[in-house]
N, C-alpha and C positions, 0 to 999 in steps of 0.2 A: 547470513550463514554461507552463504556461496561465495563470499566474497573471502571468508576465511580460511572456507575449506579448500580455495585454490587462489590464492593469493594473485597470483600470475592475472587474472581478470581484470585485476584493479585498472590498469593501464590501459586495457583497451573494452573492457565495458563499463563507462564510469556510471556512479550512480551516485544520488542524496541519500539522507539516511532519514525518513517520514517516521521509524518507530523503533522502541524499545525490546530491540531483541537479545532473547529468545523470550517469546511470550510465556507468560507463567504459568504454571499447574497446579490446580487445587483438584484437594481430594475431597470427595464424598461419597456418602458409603450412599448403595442405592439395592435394595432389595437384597441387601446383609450383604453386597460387597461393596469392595471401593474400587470405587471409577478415577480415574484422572480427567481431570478438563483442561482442557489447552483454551486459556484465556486471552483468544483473540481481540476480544475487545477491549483490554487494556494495553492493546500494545502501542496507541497514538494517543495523541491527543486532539480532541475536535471531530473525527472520525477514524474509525480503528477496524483493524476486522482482519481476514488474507487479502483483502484487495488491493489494501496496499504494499504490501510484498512485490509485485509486480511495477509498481506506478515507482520504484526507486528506480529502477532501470530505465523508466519510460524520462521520469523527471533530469534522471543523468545526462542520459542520451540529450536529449532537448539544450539543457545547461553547455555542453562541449562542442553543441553546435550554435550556440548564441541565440538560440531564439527565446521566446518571451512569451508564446503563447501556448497552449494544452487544450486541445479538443477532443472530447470522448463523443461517441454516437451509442444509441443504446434504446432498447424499448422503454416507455414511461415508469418511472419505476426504479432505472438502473440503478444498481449501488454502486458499481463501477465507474459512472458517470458521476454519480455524487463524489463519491471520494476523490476521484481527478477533481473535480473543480474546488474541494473544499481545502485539497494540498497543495494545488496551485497555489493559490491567493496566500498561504503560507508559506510557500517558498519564492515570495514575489512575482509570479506569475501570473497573467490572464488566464482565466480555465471557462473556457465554454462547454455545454453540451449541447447535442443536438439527438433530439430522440423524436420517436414514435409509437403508435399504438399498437399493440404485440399482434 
């Protein structure tokens, strides 16, 4: 979405594309009305969610400078650190994490 809504980015913030966006909305009626959901978790594949909205940037960034590897740090647990290493290894990358006890 940022990259459409200001086209001008492309060039100097590059990024991959990790997911199907704009993630979709289903309705369900919840105490006689209807709610939207914004179905984060259908927007990848293998891991999904907004974590990776973030990690396209990160993965870009990485990509135009040639490197090959992706390290997240994070309390045990991280989903942030998940999704880096699980998009990694999807976009040909090493993805380490390195975490600790909250």
């Amino acid at each position: 979405m940022l990259h459409t809504t200001w086209p001008g980015l492309s060039g100097v913030m590059p990024r991959v594309v990790l997911g199907a966006w704009p993630s979709p909305l289903e309705a369900k009626i919840v105490r006689g009305h209807e709610v939207l959901f914004k179905r984060e978790d259908l927007s990848a594949e293998g891991y999904a969610g907004n974590k990776i909205r973030p990690l396209e940037m990160v993965f870009g960034a990485a990509r135009a400078a040639g490197l090959g590897e992706i390290w997240s740090t994070g309390a045990y647990g991280s989903n942030h650190a998940l999704a880096a290493v699980v998009h990694a290894r999807r976009q040909g990358l090493f993805g380490g994490a390195i975490l600790w006890p909250q």
